[in-house]
C-alpha positions as a LaTeX table, in Angstrom:
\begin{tabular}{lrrr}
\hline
Residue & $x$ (\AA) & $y$ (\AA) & $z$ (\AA) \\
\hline
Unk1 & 32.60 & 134.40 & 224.56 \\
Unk2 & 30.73 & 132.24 & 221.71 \\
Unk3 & 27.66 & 130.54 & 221.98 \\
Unk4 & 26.19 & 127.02 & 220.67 \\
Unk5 & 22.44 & 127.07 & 220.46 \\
Unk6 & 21.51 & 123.21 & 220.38 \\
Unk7 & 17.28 & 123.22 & 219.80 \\
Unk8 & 17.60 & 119.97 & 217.64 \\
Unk9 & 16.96 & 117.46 & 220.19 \\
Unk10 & 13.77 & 115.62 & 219.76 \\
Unk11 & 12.17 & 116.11 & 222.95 \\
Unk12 & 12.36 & 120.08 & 222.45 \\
Unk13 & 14.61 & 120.92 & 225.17 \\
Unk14 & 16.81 & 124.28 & 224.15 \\
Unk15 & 20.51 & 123.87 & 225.32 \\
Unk16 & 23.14 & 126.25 & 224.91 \\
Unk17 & 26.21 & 125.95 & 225.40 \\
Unk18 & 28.87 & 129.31 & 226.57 \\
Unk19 & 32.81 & 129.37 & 226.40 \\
Unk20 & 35.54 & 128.83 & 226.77 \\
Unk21 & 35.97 & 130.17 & 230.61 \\
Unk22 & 37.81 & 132.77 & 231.07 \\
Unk23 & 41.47 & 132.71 & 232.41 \\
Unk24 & 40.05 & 134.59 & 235.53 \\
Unk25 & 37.73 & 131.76 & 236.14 \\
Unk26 & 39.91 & 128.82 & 235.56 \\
Unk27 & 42.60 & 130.70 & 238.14 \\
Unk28 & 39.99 & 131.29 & 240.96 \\
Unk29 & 38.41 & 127.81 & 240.01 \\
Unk30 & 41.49 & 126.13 & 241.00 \\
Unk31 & 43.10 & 128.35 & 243.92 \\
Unk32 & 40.04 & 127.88 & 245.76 \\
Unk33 & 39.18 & 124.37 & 245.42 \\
Unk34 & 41.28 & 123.14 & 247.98 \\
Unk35 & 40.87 & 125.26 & 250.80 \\
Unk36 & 36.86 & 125.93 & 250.56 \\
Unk37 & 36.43 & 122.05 & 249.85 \\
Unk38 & 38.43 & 121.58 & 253.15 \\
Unk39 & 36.05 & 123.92 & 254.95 \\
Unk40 & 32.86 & 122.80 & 253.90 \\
Unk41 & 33.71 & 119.15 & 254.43 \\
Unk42 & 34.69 & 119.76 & 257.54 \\
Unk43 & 31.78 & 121.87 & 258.44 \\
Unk44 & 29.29 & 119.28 & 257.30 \\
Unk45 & 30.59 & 116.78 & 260.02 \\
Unk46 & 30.48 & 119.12 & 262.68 \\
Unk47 & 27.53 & 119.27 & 265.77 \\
Unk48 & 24.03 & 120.62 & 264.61 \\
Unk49 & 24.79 & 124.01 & 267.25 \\
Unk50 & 27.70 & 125.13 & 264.45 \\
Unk51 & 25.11 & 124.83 & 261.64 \\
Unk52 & 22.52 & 126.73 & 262.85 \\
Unk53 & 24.85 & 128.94 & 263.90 \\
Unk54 & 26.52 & 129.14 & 260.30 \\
Unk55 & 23.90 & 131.57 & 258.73 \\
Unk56 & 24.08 & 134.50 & 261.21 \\
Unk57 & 28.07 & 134.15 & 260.98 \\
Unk58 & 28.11 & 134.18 & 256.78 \\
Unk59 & 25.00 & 137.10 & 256.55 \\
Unk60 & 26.84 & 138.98 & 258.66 \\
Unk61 & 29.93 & 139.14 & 256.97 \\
Unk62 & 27.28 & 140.43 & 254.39 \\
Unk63 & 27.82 & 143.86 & 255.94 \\
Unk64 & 31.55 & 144.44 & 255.07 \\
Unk65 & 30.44 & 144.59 & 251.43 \\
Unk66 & 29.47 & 148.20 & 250.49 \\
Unk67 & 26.30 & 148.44 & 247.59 \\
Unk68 & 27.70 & 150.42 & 244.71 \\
Unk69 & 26.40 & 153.75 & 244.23 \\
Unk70 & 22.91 & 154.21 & 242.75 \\
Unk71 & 21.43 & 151.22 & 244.73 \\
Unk72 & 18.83 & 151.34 & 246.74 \\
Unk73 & 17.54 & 149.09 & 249.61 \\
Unk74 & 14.34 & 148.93 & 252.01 \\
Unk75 & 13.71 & 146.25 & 254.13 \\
Unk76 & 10.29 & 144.96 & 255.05 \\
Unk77 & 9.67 & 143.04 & 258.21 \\
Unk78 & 6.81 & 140.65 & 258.28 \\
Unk79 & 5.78 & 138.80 & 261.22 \\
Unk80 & 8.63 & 135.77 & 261.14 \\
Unk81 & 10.11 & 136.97 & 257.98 \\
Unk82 & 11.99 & 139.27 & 256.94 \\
Unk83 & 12.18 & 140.29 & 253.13 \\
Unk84 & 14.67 & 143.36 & 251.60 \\
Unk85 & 13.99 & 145.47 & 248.70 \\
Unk86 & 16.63 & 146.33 & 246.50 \\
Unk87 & 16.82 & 148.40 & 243.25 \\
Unk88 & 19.26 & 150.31 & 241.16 \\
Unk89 & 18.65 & 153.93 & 239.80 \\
Unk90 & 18.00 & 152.82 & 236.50 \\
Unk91 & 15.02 & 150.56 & 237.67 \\
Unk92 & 11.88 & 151.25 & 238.75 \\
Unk93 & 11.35 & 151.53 & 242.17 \\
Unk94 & 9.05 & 148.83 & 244.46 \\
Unk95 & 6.35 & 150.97 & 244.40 \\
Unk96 & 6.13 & 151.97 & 240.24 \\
Unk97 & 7.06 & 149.04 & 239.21 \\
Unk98 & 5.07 & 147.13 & 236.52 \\
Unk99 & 6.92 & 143.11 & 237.41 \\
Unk100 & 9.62 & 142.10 & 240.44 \\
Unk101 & 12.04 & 139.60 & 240.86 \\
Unk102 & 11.51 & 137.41 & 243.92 \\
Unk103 & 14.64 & 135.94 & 245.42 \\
Unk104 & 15.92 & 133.15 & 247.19 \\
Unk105 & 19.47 & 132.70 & 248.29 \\
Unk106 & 21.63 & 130.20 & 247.90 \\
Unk107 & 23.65 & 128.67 & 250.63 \\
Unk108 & 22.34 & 124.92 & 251.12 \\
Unk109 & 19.67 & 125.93 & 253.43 \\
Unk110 & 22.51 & 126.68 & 256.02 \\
Unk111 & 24.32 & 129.68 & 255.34 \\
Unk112 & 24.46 & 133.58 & 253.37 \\
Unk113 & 21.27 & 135.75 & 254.23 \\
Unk114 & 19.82 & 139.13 & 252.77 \\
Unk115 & 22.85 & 140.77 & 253.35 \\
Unk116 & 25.48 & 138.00 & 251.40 \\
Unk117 & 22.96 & 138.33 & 248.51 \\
Unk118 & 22.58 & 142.37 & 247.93 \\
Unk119 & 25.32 & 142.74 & 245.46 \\
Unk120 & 23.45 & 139.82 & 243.17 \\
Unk121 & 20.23 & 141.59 & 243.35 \\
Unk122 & 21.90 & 145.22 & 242.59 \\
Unk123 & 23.23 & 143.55 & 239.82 \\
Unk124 & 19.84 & 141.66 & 238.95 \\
Unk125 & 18.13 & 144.82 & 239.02 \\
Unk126 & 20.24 & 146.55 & 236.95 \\
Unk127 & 20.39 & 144.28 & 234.11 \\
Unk128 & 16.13 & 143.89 & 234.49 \\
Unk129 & 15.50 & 147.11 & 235.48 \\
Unk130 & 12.89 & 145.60 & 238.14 \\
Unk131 & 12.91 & 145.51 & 241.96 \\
Unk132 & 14.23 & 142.44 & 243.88 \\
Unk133 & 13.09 & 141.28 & 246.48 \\
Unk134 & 15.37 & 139.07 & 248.66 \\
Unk135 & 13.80 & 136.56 & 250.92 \\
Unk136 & 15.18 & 135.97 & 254.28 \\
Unk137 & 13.52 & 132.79 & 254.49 \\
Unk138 & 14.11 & 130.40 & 257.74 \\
Unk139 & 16.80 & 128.17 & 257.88 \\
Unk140 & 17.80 & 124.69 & 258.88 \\
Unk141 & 17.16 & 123.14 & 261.36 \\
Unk142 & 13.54 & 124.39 & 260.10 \\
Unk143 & 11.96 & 121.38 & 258.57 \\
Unk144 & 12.10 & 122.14 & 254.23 \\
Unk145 & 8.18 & 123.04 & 254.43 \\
Unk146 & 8.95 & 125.67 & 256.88 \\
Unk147 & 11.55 & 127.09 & 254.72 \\
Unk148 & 8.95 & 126.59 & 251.31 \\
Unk149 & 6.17 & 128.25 & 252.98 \\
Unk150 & 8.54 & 131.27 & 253.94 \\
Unk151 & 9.04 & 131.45 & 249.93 \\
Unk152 & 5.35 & 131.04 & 249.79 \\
Unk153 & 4.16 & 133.90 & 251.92 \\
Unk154 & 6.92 & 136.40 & 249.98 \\
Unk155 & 4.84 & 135.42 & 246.91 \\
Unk156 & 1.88 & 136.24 & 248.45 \\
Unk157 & 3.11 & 140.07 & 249.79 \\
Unk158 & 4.33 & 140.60 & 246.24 \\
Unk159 & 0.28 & 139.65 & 245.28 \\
Unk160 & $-1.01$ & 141.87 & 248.09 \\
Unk161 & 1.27 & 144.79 & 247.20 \\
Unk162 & $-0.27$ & 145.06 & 243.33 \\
Unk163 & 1.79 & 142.34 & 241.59 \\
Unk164 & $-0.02$ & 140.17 & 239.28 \\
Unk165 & 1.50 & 136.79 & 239.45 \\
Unk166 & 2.57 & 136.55 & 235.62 \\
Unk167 & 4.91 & 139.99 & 236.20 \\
Unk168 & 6.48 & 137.74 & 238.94 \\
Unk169 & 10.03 & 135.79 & 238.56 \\
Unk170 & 11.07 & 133.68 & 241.08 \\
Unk171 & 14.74 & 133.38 & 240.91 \\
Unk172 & 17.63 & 131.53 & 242.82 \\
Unk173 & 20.92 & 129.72 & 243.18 \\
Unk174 & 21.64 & 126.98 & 244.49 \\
Unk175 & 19.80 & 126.02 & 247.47 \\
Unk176 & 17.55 & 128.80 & 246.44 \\
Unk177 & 17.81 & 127.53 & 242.88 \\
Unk178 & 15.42 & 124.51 & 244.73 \\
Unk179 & 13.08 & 127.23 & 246.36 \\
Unk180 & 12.52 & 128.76 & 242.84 \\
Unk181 & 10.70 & 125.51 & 241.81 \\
Unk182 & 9.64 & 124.55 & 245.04 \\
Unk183 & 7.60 & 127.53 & 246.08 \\
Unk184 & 5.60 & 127.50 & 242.88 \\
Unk185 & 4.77 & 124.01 & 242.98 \\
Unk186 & 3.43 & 124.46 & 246.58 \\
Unk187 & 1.14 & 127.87 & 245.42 \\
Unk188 & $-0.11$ & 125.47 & 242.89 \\
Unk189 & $-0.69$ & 122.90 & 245.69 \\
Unk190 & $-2.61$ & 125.85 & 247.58 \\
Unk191 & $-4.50$ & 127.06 & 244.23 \\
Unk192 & $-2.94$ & 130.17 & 244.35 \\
Unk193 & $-2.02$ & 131.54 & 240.90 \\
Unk194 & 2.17 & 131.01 & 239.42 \\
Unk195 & 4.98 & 133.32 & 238.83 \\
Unk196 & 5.40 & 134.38 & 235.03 \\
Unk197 & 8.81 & 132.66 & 234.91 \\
Unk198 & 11.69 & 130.26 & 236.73 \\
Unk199 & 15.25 & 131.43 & 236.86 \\
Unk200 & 17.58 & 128.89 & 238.70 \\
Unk201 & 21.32 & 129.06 & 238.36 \\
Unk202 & 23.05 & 125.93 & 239.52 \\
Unk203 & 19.33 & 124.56 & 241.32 \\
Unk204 & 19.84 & 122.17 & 243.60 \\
Unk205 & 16.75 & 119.89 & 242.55 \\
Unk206 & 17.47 & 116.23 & 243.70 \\
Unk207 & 17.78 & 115.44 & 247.20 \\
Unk208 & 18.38 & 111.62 & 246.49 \\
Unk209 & 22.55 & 111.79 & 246.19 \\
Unk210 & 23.06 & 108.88 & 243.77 \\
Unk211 & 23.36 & 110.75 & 240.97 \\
Unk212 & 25.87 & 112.89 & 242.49 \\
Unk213 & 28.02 & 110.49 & 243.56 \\
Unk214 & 27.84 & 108.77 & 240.02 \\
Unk215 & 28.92 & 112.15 & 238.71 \\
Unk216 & 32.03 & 112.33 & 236.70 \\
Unk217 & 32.08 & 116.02 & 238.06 \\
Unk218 & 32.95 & 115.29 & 241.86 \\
Unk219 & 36.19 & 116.29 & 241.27 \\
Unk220 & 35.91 & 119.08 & 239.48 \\
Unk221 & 33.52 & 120.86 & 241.76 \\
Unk222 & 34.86 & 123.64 & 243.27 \\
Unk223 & 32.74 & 123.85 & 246.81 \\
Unk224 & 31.60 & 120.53 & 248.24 \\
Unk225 & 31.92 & 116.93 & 247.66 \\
Unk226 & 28.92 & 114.56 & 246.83 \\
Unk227 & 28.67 & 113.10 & 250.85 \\
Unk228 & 29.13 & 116.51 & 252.21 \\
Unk229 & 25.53 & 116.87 & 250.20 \\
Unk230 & 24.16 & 113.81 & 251.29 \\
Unk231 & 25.07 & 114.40 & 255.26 \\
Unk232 & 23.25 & 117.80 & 254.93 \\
Unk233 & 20.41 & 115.93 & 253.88 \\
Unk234 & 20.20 & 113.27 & 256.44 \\
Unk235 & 20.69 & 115.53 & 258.95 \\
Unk236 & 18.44 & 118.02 & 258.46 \\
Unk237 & 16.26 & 117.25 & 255.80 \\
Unk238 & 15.04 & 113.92 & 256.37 \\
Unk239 & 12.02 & 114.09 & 258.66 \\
Unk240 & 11.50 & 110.60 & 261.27 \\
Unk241 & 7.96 & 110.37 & 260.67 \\
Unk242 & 7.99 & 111.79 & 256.98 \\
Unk243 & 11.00 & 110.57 & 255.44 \\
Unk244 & 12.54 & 112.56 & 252.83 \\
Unk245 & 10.97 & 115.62 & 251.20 \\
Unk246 & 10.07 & 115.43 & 247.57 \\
Unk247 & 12.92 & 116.51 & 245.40 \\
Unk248 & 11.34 & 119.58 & 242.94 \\
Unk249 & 12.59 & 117.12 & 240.71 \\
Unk250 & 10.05 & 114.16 & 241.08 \\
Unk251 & 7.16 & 116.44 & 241.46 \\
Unk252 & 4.39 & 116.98 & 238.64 \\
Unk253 & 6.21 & 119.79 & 236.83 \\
Unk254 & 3.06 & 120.21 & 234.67 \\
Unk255 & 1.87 & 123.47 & 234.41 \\
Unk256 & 5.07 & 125.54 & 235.58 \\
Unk257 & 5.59 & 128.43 & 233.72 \\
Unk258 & 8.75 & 128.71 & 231.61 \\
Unk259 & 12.41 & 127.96 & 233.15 \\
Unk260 & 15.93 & 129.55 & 232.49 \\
Unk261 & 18.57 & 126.88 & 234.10 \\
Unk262 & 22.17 & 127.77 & 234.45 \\
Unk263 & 24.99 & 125.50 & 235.22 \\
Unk264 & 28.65 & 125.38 & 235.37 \\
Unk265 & 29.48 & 122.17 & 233.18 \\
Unk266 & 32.36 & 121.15 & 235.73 \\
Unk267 & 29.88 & 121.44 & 238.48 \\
Unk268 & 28.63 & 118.33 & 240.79 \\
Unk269 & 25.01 & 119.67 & 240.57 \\
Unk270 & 24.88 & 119.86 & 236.70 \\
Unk271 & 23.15 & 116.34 & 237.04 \\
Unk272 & 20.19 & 118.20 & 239.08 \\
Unk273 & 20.14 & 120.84 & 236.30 \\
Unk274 & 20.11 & 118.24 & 233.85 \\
Unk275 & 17.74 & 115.96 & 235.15 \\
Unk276 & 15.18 & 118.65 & 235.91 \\
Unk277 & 15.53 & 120.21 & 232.89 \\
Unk278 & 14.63 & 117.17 & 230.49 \\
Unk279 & 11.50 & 116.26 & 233.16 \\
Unk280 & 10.24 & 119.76 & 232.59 \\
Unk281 & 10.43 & 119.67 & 228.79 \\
Unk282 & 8.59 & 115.94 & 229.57 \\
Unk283 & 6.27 & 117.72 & 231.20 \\
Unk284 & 5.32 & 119.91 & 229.17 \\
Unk285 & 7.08 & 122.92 & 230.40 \\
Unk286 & 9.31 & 125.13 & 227.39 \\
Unk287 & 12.90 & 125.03 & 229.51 \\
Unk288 & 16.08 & 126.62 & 228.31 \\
Unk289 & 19.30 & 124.77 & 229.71 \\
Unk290 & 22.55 & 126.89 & 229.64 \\
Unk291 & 25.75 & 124.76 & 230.10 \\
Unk292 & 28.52 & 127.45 & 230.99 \\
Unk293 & 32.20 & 126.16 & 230.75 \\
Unk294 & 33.94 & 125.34 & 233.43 \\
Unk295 & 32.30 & 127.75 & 235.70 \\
Unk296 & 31.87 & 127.03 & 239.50 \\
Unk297 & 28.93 & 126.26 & 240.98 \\
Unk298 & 26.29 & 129.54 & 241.42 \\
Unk299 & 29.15 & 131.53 & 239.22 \\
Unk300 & 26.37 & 134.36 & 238.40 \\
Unk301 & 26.33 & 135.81 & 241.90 \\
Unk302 & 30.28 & 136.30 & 242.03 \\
Unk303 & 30.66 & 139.51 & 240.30 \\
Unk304 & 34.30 & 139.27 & 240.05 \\
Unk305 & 34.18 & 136.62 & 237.47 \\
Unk306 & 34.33 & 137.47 & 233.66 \\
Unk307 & 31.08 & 135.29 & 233.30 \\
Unk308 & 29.08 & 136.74 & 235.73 \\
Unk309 & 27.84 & 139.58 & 233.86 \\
Unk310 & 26.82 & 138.09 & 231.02 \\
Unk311 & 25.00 & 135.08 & 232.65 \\
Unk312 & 22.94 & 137.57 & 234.36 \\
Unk313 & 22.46 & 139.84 & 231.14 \\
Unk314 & 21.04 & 136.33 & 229.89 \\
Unk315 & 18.58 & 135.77 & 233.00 \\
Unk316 & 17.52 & 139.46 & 232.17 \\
Unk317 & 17.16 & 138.43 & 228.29 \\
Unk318 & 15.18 & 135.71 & 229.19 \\
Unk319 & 12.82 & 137.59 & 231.61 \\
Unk320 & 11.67 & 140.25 & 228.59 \\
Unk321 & 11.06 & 137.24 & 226.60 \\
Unk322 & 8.58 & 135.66 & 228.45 \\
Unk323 & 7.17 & 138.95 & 230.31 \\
Unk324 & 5.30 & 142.30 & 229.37 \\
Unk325 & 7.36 & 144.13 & 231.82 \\
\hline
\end{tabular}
């Protein structure tokens, strides 16, 4: 796999660019592009009761997926959250640790759970040699502020247990990709002090859907169409008396620490990845944009893709660049 390193650009923003895709890829890519498009179009029309019900039914498939030897879990139950600890043998444990990686999951705020996400943090934790901790935040039909001050509280254990804020990364795909901005921007709101670092692999950053449905990617995107996005949203995001939440992406970015984006460059939300990432360098904030080719959309957490491995050996890269841990 090569790698173009574009730094040039006048407003400072690093991209770089990784390919070609594997065979692999391309195969899976287009075997399941039909049938999980079908699904999750169809699911997006369907009564609220399926949605809510859509988590519990994905997480728990979760459990038919066995953690490779060597890993190590621990769950911790808070009161209304629940948050799991996860760590390979060649990391330090929770409790000698020196930084962690706090995670959210993708899923679009509907679906996966802890248990979906284990084999991503196993594999996180290996290539970082830190703890993760995955966040079992709430879940629609929570209102997004529920679901932010979920991520907000994890933050806070991590603080409580020893952690100072700067040995902190808060990572994410997808969905969880938007928590991983989101949650520091509201501890800044609450004047509590910032991760070290922002890892986001194909964040979803921009709840407005025009620049989705402009994109020349809605074919190409392996998992959901541009108005299976926007129904999510005005179903369960917009609020009656409060409108719309405010996208991570038209917030003051100023002050975030630094950012790691990855993005598939056939995916629908490389506009969100693209968009934030050129506000953040306008705002100040030293962002590193990774455009992957032709991978789906999250590709690091499916370990059975060629790519997988080495997008997450370049989250882990990124991490001991910007941390003493």
């Amino acid at each position: 796999m090569s790698v173009n390193v574009d730094g040039s650009s006048a407003d400072g923003l690093v991209i770089e660019e990784f390919g070609p895709a594997s065979r692999r890829t391309r195969a899976v890519s287009t075997a399941l592009r039909p049938i999980v498009r079908t699904v999750i179009e169809a699911s997006s029309v369907l009564a609220r009761p399926w949605n809510v019900r859509l988590a519990a039914v994905t997480d728990f498939v979760g459990l038919l997926h066995r953690m490779p030897a060597g890993v190590s879990r621990r769950p911790v139950y808070l009161p209304d959250l629940d948050l799991e600890w996860v760590w390979c043998s060649t990391a330090a444990s929770p409790e000698s640790a020196r930084g962690a990686v706090l995670y959210f999951h993708g899923g679009a705020f509907a679906a996966g759970g802890v248990r979906t996400f284990r084999g991503m943090a196993a594999r996180l934790s290996s290539a970082t040699g830190l703890p993760v901790c995955l966040v079992g935040y709430r879940q629609l039909p929570a209102e997004f502020s529920a679901i932010v001050a979920d991520g907000v509280r994890a933050h806070r254990y991590l603080m409580a247990r020893g952690f100072r804020p700067d040995r902190i990364v808060c990572a994410g795909d997808s969905s969880g990709g938007c928590l991983a901005f989101a949650v520091p921007l509201a501890l800044r709101a609450a004047g509590l002090p910032l991760p070290g670092s922002i890892v986001a692999a194909s964040p979803w950053t921009d709840f407005d859907g025009a620049g989705k449905v402009a994109s020349p990617h809605g074919r190409t995107e392996v998992f959901f169409s541009a108005s299976a996005v926007q129904r999510l949203v005005d179903r369960f995001l917009v609020n009656d008396e409060r409108g719309q939440p405010v996208s991570p992406v038209d917030a003051d970015l100023r002050g975030l620490p630094p950012v790691l984006i990855q993005v598939g460059t056939t995916e629908l939300l490389r506009c969100d990845a693209e968009l934030m990432a050129r506000r953040l360098t306008a705002a100040g904030v030293r962002c590193r944009l990774q455009l992957w080719d032709r991978q789906p959309h999250g590709f690091p957490v499916f370990g059975v893709l060629p790519e997988s491995g080495p997008a997450i050996a370049e989250m882990a890269r990124f991490i001991q660049e910007n941390h003493e841990i």
